[in-house]
DSSP file (Angstrom, degrees, kcal/mol; ACC not computed):
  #  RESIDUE AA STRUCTURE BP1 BP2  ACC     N-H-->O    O-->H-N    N-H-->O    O-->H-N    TCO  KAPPA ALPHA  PHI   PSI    X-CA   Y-CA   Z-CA
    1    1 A X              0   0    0      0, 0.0     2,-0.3     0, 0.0    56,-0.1   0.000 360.0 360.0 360.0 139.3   -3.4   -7.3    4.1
    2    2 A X        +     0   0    0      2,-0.0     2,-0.3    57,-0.0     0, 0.0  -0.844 360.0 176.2-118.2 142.2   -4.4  -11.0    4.9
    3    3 A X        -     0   0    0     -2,-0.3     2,-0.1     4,-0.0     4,-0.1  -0.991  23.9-145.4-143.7 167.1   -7.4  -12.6    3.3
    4    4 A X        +     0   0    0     -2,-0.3     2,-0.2     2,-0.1    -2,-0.0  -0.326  69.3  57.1-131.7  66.9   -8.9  -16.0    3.5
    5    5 A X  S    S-     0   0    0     -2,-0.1    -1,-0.0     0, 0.0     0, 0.0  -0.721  93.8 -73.0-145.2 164.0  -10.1  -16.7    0.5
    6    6 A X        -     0   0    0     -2,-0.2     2,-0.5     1,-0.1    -2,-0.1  -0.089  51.6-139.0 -35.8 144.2   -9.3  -17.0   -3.0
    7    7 A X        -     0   0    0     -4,-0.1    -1,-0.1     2,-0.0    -4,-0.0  -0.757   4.3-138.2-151.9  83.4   -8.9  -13.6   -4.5
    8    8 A X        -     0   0    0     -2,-0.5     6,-0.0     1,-0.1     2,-0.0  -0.143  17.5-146.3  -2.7 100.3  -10.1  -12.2   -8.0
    9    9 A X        +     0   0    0      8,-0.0     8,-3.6     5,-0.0     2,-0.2  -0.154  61.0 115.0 -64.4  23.8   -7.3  -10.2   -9.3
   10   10 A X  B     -A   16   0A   0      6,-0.3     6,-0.3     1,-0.2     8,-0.0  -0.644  62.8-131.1-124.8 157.0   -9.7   -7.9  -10.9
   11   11 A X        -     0   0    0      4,-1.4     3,-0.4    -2,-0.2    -1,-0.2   0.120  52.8 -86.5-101.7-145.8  -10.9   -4.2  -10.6
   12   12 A X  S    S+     0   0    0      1,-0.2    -1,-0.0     2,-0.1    -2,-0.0  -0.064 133.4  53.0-117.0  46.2  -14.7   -3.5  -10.5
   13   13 A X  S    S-     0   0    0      2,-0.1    -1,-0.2     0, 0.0     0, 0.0  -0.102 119.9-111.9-103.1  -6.4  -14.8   -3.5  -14.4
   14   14 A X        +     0   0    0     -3,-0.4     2,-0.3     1,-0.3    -2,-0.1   0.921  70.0 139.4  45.1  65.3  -13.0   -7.0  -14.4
   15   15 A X        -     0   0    0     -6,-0.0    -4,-1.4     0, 0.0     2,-0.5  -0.641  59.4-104.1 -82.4 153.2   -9.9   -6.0  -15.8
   16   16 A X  B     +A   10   0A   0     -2,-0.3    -6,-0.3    -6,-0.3     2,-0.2  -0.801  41.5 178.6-100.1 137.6   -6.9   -7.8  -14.2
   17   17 A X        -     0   0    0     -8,-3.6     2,-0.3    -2,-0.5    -8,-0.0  -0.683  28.7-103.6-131.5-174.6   -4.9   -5.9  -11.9
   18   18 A X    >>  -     0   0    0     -2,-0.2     4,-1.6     1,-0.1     3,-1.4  -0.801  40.2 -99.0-119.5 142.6   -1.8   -6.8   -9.8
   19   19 A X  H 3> S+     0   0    0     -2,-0.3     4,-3.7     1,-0.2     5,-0.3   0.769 122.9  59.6 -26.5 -49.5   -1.8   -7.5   -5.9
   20   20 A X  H 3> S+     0   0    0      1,-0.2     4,-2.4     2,-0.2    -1,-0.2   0.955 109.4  40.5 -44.3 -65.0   -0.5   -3.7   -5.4
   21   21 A X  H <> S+     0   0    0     -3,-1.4     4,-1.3     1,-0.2    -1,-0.2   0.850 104.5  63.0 -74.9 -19.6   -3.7   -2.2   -7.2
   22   22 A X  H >X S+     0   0    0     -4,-1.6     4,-2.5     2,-0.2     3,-1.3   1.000 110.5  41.2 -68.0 -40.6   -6.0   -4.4   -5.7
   23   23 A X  H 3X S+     0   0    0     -4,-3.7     4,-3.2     1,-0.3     5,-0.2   0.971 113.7  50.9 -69.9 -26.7   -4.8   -2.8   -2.1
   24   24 A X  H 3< S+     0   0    0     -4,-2.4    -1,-0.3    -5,-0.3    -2,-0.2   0.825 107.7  52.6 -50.0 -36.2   -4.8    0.3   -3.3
   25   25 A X  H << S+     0   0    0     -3,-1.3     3,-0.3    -4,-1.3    -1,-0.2   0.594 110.2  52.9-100.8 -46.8   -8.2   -0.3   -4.6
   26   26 A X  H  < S+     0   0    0     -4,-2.5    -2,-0.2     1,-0.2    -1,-0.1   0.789 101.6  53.1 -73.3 -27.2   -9.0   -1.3   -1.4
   27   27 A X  S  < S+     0   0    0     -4,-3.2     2,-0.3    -5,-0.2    -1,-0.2   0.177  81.4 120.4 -54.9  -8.4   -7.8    1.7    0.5
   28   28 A X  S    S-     0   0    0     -3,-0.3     2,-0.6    -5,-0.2    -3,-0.1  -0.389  76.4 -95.7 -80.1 137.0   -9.9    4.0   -1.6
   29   29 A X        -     0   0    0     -2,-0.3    -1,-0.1     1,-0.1    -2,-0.1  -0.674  28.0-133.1 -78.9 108.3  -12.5    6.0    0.3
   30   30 A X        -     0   0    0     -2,-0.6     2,-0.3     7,-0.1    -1,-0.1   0.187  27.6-126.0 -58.6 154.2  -16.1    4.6    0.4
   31   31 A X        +     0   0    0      2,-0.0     2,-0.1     6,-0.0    -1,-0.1  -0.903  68.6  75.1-110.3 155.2  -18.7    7.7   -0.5
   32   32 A X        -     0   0    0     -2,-0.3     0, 0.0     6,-0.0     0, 0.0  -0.442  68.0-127.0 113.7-171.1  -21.4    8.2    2.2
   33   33 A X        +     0   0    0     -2,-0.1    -2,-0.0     4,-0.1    -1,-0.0   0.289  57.4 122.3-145.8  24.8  -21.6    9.6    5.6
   34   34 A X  S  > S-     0   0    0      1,-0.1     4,-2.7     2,-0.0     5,-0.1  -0.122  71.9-107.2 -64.2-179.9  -23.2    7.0    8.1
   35   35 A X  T  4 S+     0   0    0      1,-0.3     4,-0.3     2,-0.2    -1,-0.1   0.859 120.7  54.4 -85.6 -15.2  -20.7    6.1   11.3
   36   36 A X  T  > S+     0   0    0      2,-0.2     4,-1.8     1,-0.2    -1,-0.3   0.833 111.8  52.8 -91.9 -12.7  -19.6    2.6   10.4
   37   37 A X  H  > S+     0   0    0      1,-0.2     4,-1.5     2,-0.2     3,-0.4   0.992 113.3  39.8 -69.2 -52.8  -18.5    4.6    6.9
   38   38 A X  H  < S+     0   0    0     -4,-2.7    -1,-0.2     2,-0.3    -2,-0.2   0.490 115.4  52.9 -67.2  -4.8  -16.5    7.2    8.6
   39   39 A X  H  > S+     0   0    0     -4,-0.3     4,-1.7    -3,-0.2    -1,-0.2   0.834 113.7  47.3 -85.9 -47.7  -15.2    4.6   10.9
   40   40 A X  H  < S+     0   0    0     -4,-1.8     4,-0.4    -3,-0.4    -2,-0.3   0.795 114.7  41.7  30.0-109.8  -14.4    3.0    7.9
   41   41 A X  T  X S+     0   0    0     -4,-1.5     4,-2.5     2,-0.2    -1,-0.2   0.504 106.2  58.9 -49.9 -41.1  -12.9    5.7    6.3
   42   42 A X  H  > S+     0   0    0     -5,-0.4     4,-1.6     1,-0.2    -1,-0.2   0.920 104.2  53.8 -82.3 -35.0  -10.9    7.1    9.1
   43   43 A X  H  X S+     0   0    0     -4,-1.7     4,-2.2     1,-0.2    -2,-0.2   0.842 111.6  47.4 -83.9 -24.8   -9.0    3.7    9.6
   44   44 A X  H  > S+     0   0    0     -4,-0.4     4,-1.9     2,-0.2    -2,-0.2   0.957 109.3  50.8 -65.1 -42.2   -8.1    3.9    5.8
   45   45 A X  H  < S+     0   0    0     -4,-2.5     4,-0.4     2,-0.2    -2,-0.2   0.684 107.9  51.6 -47.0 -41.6   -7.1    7.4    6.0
   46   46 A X  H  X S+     0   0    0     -4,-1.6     4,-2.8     2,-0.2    -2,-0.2   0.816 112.1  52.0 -85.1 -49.8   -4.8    6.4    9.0
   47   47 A X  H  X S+     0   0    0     -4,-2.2     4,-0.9     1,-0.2    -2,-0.2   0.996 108.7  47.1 -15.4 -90.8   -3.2    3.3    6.5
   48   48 A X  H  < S+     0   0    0     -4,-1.9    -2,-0.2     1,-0.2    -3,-0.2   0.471 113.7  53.9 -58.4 -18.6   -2.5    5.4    4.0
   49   49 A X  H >4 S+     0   0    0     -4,-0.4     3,-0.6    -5,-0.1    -1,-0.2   0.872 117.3  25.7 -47.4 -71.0   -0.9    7.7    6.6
   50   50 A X  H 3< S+     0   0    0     -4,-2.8    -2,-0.2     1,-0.3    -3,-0.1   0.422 125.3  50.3 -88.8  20.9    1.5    5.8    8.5
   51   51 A X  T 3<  +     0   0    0     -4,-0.9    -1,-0.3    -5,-0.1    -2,-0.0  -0.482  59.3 150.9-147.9  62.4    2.1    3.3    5.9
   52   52 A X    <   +     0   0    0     -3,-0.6     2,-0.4     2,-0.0    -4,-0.1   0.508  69.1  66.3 -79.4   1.7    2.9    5.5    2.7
   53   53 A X  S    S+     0   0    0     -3,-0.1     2,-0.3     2,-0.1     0, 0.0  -0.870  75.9 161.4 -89.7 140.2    5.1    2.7    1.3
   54   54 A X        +     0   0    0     -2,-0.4     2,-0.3     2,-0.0    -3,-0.0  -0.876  11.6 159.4-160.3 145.3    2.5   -0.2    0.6
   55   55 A X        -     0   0    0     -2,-0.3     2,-0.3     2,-0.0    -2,-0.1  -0.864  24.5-141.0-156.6 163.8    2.9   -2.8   -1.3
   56   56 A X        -     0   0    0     -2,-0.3   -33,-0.2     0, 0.0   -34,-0.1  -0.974   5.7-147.5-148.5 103.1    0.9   -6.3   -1.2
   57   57 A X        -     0   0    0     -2,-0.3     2,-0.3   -38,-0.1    -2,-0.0  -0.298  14.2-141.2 -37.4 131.2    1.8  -10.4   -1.7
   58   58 A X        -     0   0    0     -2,-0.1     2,-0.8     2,-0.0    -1,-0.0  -0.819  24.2-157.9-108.7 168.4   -0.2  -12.6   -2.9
   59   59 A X        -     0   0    0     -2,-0.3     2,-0.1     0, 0.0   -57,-0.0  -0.894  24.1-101.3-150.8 118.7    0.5  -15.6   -0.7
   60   60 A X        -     0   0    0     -2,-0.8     2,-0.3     1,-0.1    -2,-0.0  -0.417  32.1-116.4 -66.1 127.3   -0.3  -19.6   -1.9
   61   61 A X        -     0   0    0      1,-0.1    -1,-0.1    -2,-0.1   -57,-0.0  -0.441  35.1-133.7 -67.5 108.4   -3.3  -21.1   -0.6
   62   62 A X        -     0   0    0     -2,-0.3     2,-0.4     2,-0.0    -1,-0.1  -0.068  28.6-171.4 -74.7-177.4   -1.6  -24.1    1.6
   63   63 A X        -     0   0    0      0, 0.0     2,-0.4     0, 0.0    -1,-0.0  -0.994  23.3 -91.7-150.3 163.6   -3.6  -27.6    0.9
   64   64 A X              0   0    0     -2,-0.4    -2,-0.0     1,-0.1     0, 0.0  -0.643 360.0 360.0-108.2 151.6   -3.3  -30.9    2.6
   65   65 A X              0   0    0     -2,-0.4    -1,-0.1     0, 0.0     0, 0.0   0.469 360.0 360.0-173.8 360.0   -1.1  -33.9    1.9
């Protein structure tokens, strides 16, 4: 997982967690049942399928100089 911004190591209690739980955390299945959730949903489900190893980097923001 790629992001482009700065990234709050934190859960949604603001405890610090480690790159790993945050994707895990992100992978977690949203509750409701509109289509963009279960579109959503189905592409996490499909993650967590073919990719049952996962582990996540955190990756240094570059800057100019």
């Amino acid at each position: 997982m790629v992001r482009d911004f700065t990234l709050m190591l934190q859960d949604k209690n603001g405890n610090k967690i480690n790159s790993k739980e945050y994707l895990e955390n992100a992978l977690e299945l949203q509750k409701g049942s509109s289509d963009a959730i279960e579109n959503k949903n189905k592409i996490r489900r499909h993650l967590k399928h073919f990719f049952q190893e996962r582990d996540c980097e955190l990756m240094v923001r570059p800057t100019e100089r």
